[in-house]
C-alpha positions as a Markdown table, in Angstrom:
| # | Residue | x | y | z |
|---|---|---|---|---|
| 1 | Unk | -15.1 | -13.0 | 0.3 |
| 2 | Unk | -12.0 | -11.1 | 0.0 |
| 3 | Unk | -10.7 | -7.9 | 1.5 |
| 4 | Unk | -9.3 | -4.7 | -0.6 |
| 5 | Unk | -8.7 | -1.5 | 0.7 |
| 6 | Unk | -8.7 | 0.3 | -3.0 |
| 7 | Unk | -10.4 | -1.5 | -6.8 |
| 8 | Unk | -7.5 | -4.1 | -7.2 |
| 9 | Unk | -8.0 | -6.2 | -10.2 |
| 10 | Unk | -5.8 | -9.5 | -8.5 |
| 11 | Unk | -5.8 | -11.8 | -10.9 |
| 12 | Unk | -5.5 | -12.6 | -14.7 |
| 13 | Unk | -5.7 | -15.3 | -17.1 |
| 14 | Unk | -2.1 | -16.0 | -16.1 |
| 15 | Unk | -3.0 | -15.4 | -12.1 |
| 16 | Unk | -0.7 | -12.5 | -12.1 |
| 17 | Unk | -1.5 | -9.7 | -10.2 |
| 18 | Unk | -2.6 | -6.9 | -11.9 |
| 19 | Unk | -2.7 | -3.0 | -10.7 |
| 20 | Unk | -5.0 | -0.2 | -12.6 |
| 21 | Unk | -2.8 | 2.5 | -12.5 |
| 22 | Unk | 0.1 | 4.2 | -9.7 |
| 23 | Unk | -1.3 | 3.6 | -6.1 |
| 24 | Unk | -1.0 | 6.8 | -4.3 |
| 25 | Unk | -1.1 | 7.4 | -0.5 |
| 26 | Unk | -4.8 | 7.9 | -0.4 |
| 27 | Unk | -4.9 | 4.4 | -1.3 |
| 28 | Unk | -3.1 | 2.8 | 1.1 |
| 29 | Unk | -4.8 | 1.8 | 5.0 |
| 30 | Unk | -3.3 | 3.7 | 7.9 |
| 31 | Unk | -1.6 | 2.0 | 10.7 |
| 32 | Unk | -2.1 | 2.2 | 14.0 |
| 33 | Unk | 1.3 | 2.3 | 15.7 |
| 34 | Unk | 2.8 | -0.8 | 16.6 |
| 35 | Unk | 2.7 | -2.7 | 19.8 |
| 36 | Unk | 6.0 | -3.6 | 21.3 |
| 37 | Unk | 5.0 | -7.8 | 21.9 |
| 38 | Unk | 5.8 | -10.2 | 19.7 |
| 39 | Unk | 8.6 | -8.7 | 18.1 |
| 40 | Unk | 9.7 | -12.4 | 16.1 |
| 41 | Unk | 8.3 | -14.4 | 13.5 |
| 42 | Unk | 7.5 | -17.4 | 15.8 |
| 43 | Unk | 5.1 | -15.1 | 18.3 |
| 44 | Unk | 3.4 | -14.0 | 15.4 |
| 45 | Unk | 0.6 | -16.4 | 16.0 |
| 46 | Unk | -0.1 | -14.8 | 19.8 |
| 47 | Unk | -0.5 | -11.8 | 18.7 |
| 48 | Unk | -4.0 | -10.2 | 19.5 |
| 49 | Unk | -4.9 | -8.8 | 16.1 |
| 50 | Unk | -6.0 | -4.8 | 16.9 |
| 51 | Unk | -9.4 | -4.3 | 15.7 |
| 52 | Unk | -8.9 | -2.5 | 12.1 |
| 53 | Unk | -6.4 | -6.1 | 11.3 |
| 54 | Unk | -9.1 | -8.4 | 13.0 |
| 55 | Unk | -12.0 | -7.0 | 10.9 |
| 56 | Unk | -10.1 | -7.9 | 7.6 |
| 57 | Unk | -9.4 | -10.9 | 9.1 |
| 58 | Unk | -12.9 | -11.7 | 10.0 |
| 59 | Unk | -14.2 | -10.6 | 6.4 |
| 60 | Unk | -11.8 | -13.1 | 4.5 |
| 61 | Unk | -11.7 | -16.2 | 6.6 |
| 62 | Unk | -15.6 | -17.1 | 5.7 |
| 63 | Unk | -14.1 | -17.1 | 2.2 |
| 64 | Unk | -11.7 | -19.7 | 3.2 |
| 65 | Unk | -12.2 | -23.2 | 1.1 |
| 66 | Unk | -10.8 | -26.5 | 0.2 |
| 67 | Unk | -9.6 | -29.4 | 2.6 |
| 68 | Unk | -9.8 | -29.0 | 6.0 |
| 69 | Unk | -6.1 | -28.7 | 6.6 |
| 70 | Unk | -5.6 | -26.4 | 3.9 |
| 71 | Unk | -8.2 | -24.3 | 5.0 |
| 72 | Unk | -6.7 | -24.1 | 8.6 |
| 73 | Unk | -3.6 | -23.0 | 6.8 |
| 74 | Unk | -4.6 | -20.3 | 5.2 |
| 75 | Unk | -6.7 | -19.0 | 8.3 |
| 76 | Unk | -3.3 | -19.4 | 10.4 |
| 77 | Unk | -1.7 | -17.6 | 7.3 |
| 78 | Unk | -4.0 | -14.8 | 7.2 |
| 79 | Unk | -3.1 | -14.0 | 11.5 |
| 80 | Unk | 0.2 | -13.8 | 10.7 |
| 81 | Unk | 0.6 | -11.8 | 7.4 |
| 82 | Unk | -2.1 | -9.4 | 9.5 |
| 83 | Unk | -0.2 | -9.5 | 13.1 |
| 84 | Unk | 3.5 | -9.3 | 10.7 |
| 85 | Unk | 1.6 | -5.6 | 9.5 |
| 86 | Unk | 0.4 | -4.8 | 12.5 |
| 87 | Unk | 3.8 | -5.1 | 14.6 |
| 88 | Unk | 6.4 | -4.1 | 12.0 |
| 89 | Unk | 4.6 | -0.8 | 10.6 |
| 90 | Unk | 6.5 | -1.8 | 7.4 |
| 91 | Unk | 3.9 | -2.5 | 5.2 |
| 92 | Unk | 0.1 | -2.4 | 4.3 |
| 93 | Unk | -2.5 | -5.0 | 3.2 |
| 94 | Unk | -3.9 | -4.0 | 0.3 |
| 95 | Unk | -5.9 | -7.2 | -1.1 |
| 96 | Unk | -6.1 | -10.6 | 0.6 |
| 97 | Unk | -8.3 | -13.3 | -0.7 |
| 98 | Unk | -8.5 | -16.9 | 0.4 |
| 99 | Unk | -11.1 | -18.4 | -1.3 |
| 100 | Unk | -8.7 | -20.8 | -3.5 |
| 101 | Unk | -4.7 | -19.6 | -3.3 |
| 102 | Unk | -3.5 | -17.2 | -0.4 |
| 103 | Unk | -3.7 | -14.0 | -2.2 |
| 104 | Unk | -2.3 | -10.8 | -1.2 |
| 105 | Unk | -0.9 | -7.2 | -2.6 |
| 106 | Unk | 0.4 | -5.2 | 0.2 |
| 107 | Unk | 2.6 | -2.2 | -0.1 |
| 108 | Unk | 6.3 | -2.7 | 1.3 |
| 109 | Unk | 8.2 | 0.3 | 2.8 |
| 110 | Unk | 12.0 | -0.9 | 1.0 |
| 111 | Unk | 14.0 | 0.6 | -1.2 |
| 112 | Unk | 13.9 | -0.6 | -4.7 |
| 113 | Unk | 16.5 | -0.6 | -7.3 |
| 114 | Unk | 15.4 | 1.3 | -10.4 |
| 115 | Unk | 16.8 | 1.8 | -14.0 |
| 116 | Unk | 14.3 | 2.9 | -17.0 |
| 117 | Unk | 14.5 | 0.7 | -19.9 |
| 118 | Unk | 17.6 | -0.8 | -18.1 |
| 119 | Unk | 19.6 | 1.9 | -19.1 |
| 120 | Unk | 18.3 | 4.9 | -17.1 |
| 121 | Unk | 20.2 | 6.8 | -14.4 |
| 122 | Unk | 20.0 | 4.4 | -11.4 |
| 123 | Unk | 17.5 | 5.3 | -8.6 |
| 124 | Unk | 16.0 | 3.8 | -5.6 |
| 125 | Unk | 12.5 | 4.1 | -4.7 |
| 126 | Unk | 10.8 | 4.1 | -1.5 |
| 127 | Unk | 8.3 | 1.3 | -1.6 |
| 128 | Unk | 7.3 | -1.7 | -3.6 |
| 129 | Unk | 3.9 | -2.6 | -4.2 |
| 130 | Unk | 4.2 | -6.6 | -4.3 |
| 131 | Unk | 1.3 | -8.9 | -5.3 |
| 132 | Unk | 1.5 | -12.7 | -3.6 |
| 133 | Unk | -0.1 | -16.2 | -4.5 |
| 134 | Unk | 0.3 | -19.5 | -2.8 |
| 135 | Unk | -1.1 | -22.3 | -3.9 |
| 136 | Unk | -2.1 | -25.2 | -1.9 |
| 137 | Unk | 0.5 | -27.3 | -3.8 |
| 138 | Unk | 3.3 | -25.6 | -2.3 |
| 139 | Unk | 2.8 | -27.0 | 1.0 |
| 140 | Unk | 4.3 | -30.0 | -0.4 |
| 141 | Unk | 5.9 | -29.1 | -3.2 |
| 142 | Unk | 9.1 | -26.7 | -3.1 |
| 143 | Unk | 8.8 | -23.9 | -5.5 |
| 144 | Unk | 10.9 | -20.6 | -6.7 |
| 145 | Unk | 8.1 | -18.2 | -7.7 |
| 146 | Unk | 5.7 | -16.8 | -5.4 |
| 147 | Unk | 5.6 | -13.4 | -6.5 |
| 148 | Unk | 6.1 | -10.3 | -8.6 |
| 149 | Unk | 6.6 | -6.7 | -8.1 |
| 150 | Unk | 3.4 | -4.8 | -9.3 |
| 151 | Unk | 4.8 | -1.4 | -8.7 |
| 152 | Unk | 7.2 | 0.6 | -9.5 |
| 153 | Unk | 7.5 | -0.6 | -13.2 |
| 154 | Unk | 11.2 | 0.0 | -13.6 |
| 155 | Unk | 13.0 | -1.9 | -11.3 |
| 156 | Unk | 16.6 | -2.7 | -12.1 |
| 157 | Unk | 17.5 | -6.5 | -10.4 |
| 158 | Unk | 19.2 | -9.2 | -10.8 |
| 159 | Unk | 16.8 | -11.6 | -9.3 |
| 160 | Unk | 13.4 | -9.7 | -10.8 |
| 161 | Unk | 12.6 | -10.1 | -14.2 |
| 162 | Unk | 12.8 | -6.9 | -16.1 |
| 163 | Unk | 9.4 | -5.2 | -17.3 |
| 164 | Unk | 10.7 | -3.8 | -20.6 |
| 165 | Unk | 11.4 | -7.7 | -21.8 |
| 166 | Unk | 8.2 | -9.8 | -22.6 |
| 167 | Unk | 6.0 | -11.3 | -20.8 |
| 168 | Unk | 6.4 | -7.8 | -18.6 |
| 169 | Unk | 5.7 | -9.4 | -15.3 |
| 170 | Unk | 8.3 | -8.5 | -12.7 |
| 171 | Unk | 8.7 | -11.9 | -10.8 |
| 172 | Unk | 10.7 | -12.2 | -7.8 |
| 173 | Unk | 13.3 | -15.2 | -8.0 |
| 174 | Unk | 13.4 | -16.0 | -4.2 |
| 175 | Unk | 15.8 | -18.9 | -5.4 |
| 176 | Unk | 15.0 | -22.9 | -4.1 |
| 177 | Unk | 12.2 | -22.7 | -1.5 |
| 178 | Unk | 11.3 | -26.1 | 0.9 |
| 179 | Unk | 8.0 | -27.0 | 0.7 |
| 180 | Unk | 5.8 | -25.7 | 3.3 |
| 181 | Unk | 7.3 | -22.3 | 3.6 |
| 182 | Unk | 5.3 | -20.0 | 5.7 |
| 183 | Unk | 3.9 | -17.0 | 3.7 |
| 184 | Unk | 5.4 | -14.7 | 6.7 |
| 185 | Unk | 8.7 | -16.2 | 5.7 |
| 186 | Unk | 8.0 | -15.1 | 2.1 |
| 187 | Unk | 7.6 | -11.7 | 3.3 |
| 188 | Unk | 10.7 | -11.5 | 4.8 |
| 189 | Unk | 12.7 | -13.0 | 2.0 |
| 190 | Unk | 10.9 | -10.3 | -0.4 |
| 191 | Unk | 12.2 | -7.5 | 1.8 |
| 192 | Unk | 15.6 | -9.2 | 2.0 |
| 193 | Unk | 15.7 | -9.3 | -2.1 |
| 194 | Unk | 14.6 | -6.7 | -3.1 |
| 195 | Unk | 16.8 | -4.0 | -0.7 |
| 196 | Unk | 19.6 | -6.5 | -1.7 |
| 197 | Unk | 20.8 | -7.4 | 1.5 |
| 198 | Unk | 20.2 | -11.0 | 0.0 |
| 199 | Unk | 21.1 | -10.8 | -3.7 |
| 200 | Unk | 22.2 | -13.4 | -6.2 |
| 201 | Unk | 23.8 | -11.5 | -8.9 |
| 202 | Unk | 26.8 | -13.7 | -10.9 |
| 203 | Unk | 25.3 | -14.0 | -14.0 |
| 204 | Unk | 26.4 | -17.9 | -14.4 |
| 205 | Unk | 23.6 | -18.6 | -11.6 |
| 206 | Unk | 20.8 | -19.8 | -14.3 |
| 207 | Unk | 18.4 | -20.6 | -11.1 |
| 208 | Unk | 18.4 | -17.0 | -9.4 |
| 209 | Unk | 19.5 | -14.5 | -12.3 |
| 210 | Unk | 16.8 | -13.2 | -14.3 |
| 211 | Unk | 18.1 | -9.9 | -15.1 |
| 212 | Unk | 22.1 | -10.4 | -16.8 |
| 213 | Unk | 22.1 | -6.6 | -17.3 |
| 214 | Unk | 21.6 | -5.5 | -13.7 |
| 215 | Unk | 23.5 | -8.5 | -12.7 |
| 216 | Unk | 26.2 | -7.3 | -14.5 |
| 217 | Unk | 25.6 | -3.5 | -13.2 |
| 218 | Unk | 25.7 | -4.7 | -9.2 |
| 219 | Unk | 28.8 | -6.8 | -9.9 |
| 220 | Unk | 30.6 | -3.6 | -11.2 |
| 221 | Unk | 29.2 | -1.1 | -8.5 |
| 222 | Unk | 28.9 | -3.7 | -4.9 |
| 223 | Unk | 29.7 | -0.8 | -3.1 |
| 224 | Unk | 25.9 | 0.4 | -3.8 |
| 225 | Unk | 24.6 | -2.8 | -2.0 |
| 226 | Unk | 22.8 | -3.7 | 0.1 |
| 227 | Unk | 20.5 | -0.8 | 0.0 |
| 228 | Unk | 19.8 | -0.4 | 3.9 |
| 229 | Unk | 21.2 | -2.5 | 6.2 |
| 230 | Unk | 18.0 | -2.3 | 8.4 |
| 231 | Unk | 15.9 | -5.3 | 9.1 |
| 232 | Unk | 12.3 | -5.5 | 9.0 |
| 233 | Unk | 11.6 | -5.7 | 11.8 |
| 234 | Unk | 13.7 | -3.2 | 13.7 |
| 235 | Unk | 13.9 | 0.5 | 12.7 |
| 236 | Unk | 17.5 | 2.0 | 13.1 |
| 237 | Unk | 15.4 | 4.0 | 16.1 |
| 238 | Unk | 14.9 | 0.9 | 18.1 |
| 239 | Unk | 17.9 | -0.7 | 18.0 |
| 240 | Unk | 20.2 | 2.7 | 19.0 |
């Protein structure tokens, strides 16, 4: 059993995510406001999951299969991507599936770099639409790709592979991960990339750069990074 809150096609012969069409607002879940507790990453797992994020949580974990200790992972995985939405207010759950990888799309409220065709005026979007899979091998194995930028289709990065270049798929180069990362963690480091408040742009990095042209752009114009300062956490509001 998996949970969508609009007709997301996940996965492909390639397991990348896949998105029919521009999501608008109507597709996205509302969120309730945020409670104030559990305001860090390491309290995520306390947190009493209100009862919108506690009924997607009860309609995937059934789903959940394999070993016993993997399965426990992805349940514990599941609270915390769920309670991370819940208390932030940043993003929204889209699609989560746990029936053989931790799947997810969720919406992300960041700004995204954006060129057309790479050679567009440069513009920055509100939100990124960002599909995740983690396999049970990562737990012990360290990996660099966990996921890709479903929407918008033009985004302009060093460390996201361009769409206008074959295959098309916009991964996210997070760099060298340890094995065992916590998908929460993964979340954070998107947000961190992708507003480029944690950026690897000299194009002689052959781990991190997979986009030389935007590379080359951000070199020659740092004064437009980072894109917001703000963490994910806490809204410029809160911590005034």
């Amino acid at each position: 059993m998996f949970y969508s809150c609009s007709p997301l096609q996940f996965v492909n012969q390639n397991r990348h995510a896949i998105l029919p069409g521009n999501v608008t607002a109507s597709d996205r879940m509302s969120i309730p406001a945020p409670p104030k507790p559990a305001r860090t990453l390491s309290a995520l797992h306390t947190v009493d999951l209100l009862p919108s994020f506690r009924a997607i949580y009860e309609l995937v974990a059934p789903g959940a299969a394999g070993p016993e200790p993997w399965r426990r992972r992805k349940l514990s995985a599941a609270h915390e991507l769920l309670a991370l939405t819940q208390v932030s207010g940043r993003m929204t759950i889209q699609y989560l599936d746990l029936t053989g990888p931790i799947r997810a799309v969720f919406t992300l409220r960041v700004p995204v770099p954006c060129r057309r065709g790479g050679v567009g005026p440069f513009l920055v979007a509100p939100a990124a639409v960002v599909g995740l899979t983690y396999r049970q091998e990562a737990v012990l194995t360290p990996g660099s790709s966990f996921a890709e930028i479903l929407q918008p289709r033009d985004v302009f990065h060093p460390n996201v592979a361009p769409s206008y270049q074959p295959p098309g798929a916009q991964v996210i180069c997070l760099g060298k991960l340890p094995a065992g990362i916590r998908v929460v963690d993964l979340v954070l480091m998107i947000y961190t990339a992708i507003s480029l408040q944690s950026v690897t742009y000299s194009v002689t990095d052959t781990l991190g750069v997979m986009n030389a042209n935007a590379a080359l752009f951000l070199e020659a114009n740092s004064s437009r990074i980072p894109l917001t300062r703000e963490p994910f956490l806490f809204s410029k509001e809160e911590t005034q």
